[in-house]
C-alpha positions in Angstrom: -0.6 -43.2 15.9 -1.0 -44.6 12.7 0.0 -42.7 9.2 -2.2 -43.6 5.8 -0.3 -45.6 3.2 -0.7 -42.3 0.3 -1.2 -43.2 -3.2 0.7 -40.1 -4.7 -1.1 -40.5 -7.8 -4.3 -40.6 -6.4 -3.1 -37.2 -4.6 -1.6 -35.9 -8.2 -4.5 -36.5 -9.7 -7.1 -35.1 -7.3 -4.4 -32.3 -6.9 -4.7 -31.6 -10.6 -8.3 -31.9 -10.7 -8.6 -29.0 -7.9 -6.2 -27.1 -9.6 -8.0 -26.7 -12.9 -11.4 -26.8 -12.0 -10.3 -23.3 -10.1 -8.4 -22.3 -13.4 -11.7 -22.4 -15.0 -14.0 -20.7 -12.4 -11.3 -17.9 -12.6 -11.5 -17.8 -16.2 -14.9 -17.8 -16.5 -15.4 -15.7 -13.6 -18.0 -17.3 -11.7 -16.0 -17.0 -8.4 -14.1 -14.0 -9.1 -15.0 -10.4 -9.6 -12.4 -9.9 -12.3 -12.4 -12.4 -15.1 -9.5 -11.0 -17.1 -7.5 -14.0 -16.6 -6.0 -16.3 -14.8 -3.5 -15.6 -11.1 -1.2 -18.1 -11.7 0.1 -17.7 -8.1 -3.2 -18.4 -6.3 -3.4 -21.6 -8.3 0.4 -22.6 -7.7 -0.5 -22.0 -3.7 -3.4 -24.3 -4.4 -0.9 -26.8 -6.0 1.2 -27.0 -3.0 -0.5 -26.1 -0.5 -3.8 -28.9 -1.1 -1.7 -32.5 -1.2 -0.6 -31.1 2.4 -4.2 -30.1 4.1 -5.5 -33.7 2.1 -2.7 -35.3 3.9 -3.4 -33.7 7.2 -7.3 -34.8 6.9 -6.6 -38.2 5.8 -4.2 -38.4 9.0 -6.7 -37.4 10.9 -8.8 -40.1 9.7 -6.8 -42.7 9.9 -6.6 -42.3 13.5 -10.1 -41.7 14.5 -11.1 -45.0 13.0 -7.8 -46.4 14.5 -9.2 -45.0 18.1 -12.7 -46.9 17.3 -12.2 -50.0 16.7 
C-alpha cells in the first residue's frame, strides 16, 4: 500500500479556497434558500472535515496507479 507524500499547504490552500467560495454562495444565496448570512458551523465542518475526504481520495489514487503499473 502506498501513502501520498501531502503538501499541507497545497491542502491549506485548496482547503481555504473551498471554504470561502461556500462562504460566498451562502452569502449571496445562490445555494441556499435563506441568504441572511452566513452558518459558520457548516463551513467549520467543511474546514475539517474536506483535508480528510481529499486525503482519503488521493490515497485511493495513489494506490490504483500503484496497482497499474
Amino acid at each position: 500500500m502506498r501513502f501520498p507524500n501531502p503538501s499541507l499547504f497545497e491542502y491549506a490552500l485548496n482547503t481555504a479556497v473551498v471554504v470561502l467560495t461556500l462562504a460566498v454562495l451562502q452569502y449571496t444565496g445562490w445555494l441556499w434558500a435563506d441568504p441572511a448570512g452566513l452558518d459558520p458551523a457548516f463551513l467549520v465542518a467543511v474546514g475539517v472535515t474536506f483535508p480528510a475526504f481529499s486525503y482519503l481520495i488521493a490515497l485511493v489514487g495513489a494506490n490504483v496507479r500503484s496497482n497499474a503499473e
